[in-house]
C-alpha positions as CSV (number, residue, x, y, z in Angstrom):
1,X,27.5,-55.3,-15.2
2,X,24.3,-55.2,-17.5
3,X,24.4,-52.1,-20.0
4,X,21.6,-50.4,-21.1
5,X,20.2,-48.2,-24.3
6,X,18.8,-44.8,-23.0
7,X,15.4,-46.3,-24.0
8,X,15.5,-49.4,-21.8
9,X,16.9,-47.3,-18.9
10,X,14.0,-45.0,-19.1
11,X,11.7,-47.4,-18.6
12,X,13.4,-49.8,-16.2
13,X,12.3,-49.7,-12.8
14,X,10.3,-46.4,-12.7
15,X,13.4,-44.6,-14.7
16,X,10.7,-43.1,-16.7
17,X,9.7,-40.8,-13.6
18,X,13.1,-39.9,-12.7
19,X,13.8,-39.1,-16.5
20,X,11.1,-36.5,-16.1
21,X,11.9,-35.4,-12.6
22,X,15.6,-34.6,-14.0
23,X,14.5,-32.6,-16.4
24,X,11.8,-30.6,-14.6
25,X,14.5,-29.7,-11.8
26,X,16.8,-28.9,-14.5
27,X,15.0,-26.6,-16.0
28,X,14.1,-25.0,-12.6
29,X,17.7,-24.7,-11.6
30,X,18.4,-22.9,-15.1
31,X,15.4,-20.6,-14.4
32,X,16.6,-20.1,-10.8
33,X,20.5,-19.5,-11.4
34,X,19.8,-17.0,-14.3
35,X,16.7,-15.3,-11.7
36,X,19.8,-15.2,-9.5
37,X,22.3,-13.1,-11.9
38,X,19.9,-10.2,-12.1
39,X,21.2,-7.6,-10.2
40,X,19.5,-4.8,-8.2
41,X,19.7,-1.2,-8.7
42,X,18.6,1.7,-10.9
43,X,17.4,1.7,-14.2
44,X,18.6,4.1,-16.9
45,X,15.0,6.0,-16.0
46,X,16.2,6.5,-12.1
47,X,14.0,3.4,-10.8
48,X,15.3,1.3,-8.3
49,X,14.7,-2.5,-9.0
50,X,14.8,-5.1,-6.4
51,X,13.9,-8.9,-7.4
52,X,13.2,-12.3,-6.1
53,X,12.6,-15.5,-6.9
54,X,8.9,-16.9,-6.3
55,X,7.5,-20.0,-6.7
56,X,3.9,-21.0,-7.9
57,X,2.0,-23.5,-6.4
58,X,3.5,-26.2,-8.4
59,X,7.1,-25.2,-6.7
60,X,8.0,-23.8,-10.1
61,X,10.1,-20.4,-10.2
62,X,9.0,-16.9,-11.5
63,X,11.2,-13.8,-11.3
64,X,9.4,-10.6,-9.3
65,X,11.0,-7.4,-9.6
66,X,10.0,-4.2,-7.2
67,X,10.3,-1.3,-9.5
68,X,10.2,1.9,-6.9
69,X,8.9,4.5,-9.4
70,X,11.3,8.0,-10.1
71,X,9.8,11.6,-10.6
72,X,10.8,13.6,-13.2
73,X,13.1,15.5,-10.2
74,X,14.9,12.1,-10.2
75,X,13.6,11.5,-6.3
76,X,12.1,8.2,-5.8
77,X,8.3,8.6,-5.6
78,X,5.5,6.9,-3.5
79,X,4.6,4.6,-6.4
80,X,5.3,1.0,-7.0
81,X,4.7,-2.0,-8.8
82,X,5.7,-5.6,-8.6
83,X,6.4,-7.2,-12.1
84,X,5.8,-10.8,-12.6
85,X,8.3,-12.5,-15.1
86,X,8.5,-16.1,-16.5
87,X,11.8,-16.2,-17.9
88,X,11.7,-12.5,-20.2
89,X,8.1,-12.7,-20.6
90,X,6.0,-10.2,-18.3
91,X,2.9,-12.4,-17.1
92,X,1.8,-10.2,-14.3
93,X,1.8,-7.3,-12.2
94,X,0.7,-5.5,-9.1
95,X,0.5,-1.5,-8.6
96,X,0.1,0.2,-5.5
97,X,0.5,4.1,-3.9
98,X,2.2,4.8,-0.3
99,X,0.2,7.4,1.8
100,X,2.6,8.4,4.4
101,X,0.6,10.4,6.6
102,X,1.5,12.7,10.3
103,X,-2.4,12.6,11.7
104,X,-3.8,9.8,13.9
105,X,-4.7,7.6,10.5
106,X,-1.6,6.3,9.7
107,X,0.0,5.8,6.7
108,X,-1.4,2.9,4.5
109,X,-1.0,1.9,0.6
110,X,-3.9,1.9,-2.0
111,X,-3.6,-1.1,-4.1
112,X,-4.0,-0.2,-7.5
113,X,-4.6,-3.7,-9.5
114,X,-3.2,-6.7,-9.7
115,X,-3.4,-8.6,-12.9
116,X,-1.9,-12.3,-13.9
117,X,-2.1,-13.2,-17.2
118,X,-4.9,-16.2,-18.5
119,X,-2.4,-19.2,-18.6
120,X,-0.8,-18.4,-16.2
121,X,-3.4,-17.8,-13.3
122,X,-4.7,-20.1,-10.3
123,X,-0.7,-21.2,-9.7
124,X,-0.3,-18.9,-6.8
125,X,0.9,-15.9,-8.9
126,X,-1.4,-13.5,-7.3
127,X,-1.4,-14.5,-3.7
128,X,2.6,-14.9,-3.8
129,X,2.7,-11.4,-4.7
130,X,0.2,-10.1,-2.9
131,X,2.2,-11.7,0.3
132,X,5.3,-9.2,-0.5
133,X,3.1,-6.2,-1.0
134,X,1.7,-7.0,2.2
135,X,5.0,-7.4,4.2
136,X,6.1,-4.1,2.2
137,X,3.5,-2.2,3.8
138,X,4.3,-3.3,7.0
139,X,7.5,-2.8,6.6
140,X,6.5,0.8,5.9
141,X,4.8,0.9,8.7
142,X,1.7,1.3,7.3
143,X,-1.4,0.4,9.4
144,X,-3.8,-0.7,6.6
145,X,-4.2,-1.2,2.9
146,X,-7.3,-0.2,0.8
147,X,-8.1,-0.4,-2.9
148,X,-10.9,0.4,-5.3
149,X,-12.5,-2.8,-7.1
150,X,-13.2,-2.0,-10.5
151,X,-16.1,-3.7,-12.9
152,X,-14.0,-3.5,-15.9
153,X,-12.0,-6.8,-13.8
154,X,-15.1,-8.4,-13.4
155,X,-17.7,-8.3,-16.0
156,X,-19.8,-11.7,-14.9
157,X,-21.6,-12.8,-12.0
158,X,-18.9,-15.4,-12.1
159,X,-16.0,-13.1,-12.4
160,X,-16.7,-11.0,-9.9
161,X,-17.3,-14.2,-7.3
162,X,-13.7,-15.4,-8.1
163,X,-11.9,-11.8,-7.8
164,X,-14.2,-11.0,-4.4
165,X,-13.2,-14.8,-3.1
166,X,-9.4,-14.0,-3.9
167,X,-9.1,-10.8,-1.4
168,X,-11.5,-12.7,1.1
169,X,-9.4,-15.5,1.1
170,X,-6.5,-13.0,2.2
171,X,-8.0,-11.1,5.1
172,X,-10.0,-8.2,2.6
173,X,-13.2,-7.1,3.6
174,X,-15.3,-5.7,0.7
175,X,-17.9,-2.8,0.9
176,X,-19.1,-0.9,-1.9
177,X,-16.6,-2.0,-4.6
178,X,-13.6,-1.2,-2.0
179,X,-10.9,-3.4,-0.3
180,X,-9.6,-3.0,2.8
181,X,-7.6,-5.1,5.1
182,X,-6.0,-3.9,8.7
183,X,-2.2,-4.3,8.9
184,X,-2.5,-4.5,13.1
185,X,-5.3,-7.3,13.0
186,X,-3.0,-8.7,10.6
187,X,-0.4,-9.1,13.1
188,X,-2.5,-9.8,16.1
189,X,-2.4,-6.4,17.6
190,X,-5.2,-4.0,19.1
191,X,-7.0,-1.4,16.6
């Protein structure tokens, strides 16, 4: 049997990629097992926090955690927000508002914003999230989802192309600086 340094083996017959490939998926089952030992509950303010593991576009894991906003009464409100979490960093975050409603509209959510931060954006961040908002709302029952675009987002010709191509991209129609997608066409029934 031949023995090899640890310099020879990485380099002998494409050891080199593997070497990488090890360490990569190690990394990604540290980040995944301590994702995993984050429990669920309340916080010390009287949210309740849910999270999940996500993964970008490069199959890399990100912690999201649902925080269900408390009112000062202690009752969970009708506000949310996903936080976005690379290891203990926050890198992103999405806020929204449940209508529920007892007239023919329907309840619905209002998206509030979604922001990922600069390094860390085109990876999938924002539509992975924007997928479990969207299954939350249906979950809620809620018929549609709406939002207000705001300039301060998008201060360039440019900008504004890439934000208004992001909610198009995802079933959004845009009119007069204001998003809205139907949850029934959504799931193929009749409006």
């Amino acid at each position: 049997m031949k023995h090899y340094n640890k310099h020879q083996l990485i380099y002998k017959k494409g050891g080199f990629m593997k070497t990488l490939n090890f360490i990569k998926n190690f990394h990604k089952r540290k980040l995944e097992k301590y994702y995993a030992s984050i429990e669920d509950g309340y916080t010390n303010g009287g949210d309740y926090i849910t999270t999940q593991i996500a993964y970008t576009k490069e199959d890399f894991p990100f912690l999201v955690i649902h925080i269900q906003r408390a009112e000062d009464d202690g009752t969970l409100s009708k506000r949310g927000e996903y936080e976005l979490q690379d290891r203990d960093k926050k890198i992103g975050f999405l806020k929204y508002f449940y209508h529920p409603t007892t007239d023919e509209t329907g309840c619905f959510m209002t998206l509030g914003d979604i922001v990922i931060k600069e390094p860390y954006r085109n990876k999938g961040l924002g539509s992975a999230v924007l997928s479990l908002f969207e299954e939350r709302a249906q979950e809620y029952g809620c018929l549609y989802i709406t939002g207000k675009l705001s300039d301060v987002d998008a201060d360039t010709q440019e900008a504004r192309d890439l934000r208004d191509g992001f909610y198009i991209k995802h079933g959004y129609k845009i009119l007069n600086n204001e998003i809205k997608k139907d949850l029934r066409i959504a799931k193929g029934l009749q409006t």
